[in-house]
C-alpha positions in Angstrom: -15.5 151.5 159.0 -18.7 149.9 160.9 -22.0 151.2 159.6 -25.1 151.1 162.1 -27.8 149.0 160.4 -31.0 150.3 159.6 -33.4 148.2 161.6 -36.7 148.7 159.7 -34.9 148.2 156.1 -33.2 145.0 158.3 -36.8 143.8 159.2 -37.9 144.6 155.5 -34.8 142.1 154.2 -36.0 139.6 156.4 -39.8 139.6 155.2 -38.9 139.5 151.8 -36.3 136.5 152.8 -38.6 134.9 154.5 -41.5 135.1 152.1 -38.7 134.1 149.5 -38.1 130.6 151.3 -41.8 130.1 151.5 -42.0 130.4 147.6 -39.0 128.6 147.3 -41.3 125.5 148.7 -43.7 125.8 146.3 -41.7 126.4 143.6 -39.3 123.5 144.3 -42.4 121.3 144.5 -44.2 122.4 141.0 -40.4 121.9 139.5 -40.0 118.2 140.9 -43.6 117.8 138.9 -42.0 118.9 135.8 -38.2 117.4 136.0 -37.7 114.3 133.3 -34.2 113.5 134.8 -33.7 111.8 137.4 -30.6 113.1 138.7 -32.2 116.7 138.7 -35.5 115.3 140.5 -33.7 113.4 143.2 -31.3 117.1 143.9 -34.6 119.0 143.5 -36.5 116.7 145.8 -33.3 117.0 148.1 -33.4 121.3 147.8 -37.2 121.1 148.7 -36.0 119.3 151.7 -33.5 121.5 152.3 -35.6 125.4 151.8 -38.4 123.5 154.3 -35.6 123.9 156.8 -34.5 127.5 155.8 -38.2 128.7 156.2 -37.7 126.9 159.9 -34.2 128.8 160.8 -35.9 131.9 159.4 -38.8 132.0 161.7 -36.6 131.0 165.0 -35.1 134.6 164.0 -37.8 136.3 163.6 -39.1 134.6 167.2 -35.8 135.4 168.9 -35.8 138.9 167.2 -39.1 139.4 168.5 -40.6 140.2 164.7 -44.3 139.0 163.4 -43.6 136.3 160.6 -47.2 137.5 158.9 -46.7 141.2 159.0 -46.8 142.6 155.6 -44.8 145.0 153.4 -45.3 146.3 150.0 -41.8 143.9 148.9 -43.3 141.5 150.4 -46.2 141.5 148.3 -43.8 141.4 145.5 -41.9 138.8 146.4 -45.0 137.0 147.3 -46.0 138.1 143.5 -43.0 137.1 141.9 -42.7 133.5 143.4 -46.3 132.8 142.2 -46.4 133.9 139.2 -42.7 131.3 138.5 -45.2 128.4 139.9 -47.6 129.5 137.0 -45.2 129.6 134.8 -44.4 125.6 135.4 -48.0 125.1 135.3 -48.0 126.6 132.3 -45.1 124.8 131.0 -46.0 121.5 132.2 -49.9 121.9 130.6 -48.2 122.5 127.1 -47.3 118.8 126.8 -43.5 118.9 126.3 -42.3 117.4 128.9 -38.5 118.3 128.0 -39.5 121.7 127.6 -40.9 121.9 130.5 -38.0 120.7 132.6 -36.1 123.5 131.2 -38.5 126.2 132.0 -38.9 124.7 135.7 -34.8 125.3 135.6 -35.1 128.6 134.6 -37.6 129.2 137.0 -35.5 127.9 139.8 -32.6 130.0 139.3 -35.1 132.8 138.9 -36.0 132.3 142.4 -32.9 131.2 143.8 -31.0 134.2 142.5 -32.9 136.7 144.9 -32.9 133.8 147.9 -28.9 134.0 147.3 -28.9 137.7 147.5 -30.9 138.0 150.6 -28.7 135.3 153.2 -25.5 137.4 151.5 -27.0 140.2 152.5 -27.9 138.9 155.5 -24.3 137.7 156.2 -23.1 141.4 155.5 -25.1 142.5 158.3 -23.9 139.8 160.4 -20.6 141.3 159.7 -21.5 144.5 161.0 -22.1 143.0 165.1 -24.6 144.8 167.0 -27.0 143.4 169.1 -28.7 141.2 166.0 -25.3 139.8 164.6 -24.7 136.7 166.4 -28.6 135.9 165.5 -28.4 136.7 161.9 -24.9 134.7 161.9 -25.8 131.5 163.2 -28.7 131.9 160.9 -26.5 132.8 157.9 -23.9 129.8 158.7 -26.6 127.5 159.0 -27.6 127.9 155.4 -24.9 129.7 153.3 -23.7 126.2 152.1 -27.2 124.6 150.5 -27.9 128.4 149.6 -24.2 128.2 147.0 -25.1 124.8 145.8 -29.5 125.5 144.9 -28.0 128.4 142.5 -25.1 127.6 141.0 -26.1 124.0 140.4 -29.3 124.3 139.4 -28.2 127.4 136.8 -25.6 124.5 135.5 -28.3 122.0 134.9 -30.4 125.2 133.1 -27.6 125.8 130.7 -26.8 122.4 129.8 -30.5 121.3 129.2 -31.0 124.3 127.3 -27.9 122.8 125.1 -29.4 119.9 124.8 -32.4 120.9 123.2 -30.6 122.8 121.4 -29.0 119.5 119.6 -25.6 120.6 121.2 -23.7 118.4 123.4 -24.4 118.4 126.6 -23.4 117.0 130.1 -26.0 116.0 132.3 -25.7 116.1 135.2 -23.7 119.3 134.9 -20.0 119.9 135.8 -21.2 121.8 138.9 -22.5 118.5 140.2 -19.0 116.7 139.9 -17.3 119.4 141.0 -19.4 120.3 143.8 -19.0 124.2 143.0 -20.0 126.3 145.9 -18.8 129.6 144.8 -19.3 131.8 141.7 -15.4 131.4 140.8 -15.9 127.5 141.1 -19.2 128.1 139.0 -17.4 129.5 136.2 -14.4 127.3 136.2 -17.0 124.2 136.3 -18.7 125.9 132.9 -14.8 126.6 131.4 -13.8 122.6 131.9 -17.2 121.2 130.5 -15.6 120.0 127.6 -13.4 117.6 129.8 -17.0 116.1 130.4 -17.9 115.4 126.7 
């Protein structure tokens, strides 16, 4: 059963997306800082790259849409709060002097971010879904990023987990089974986690 959209909670969706991607840039850039490997620097550099062009497709919508990229919102602010205060925390990390550490809690801090970036372009895809006179905007928008948007999660949460094995003193595989398996879904995600131990 088709649902009409709700425009301002649609216009609020796309703030906080939007504000998410330009986190996302700083966020990517204090983790290539902290990353020791470099197989995770190289993918990091590469989903930098990558999020530069998602803020881009992002403000064509808003253009096209006819919506002011710098108008504000209370969840804005907090996303706005939220991706700042993950860039302080790989300052932080990075000013304690452990470089492996460091690298792990830039990780963490990535699939922090990524997690809500994720959720907004599905959400974004749902309203797609729904037609109307935004869904062919909000689709090409969607397909344009829905890809690199499956791979910055679910490969950066693998390469979270298995460096938080390794310093553990636990085997680990590095780069993570989500890299040779090229997992773009959560299903692939787990069955890339279940067959680790072909890796070892």
């Amino acid at each position: 059963m088709a649902s009409k959209t709700n425009n301002a909670q649609l216009t609020e969706l796309l703030l906080q997306a939007l504000e998410t991607e330009r986190g996302g840039i700083q966020i990517y850039t204090a983790a290539i800082e902290a990353a020791q490997n470099e197989d995770l620097r190289n993918e990091w550099q590469e989903y930098l790259d990558q999020t530069m062009t998602h803020e881009e497709v992002l403000t064509q919508v808003f253009h096209t849409l006819g919506l002011d990229t710098e108008a504000d919102s209370p969840g804005r602010q907090i996303v706005a709060h939220h991706g700042q205060s993950l860039v302080k925390a790989i300052q932080m990390a990075i000013k304690a002097g452990d470089p492996a550490a460091a690298e792990l809690v830039a990780a963490e801090c990535v699939v922090l971010a990524e997690t809500k970036d994720h959720q907004n372009w599905e959400l974004i895809g749902r309203v797609a879904e729904q037609g109307g006179q935004h869904a062919r905007v909000l689709r090409q928008a969607y397909q344009a990023v829905e890809e690199q948007e499956d791979h910055h999660l679910y490969h950066t949460a693998g390469w979270a987990r298995e460096l938080w094995l390794q310093a553990l003193g636990m085997p680990a595989v590095l780069p993570p089974p989500e890299e040779r398996k090229n997992v773009e879904t959560a299903i692939g995600a787990a069955r890339a986690e279940n067959a680790r131990g072909d890796y070892l």
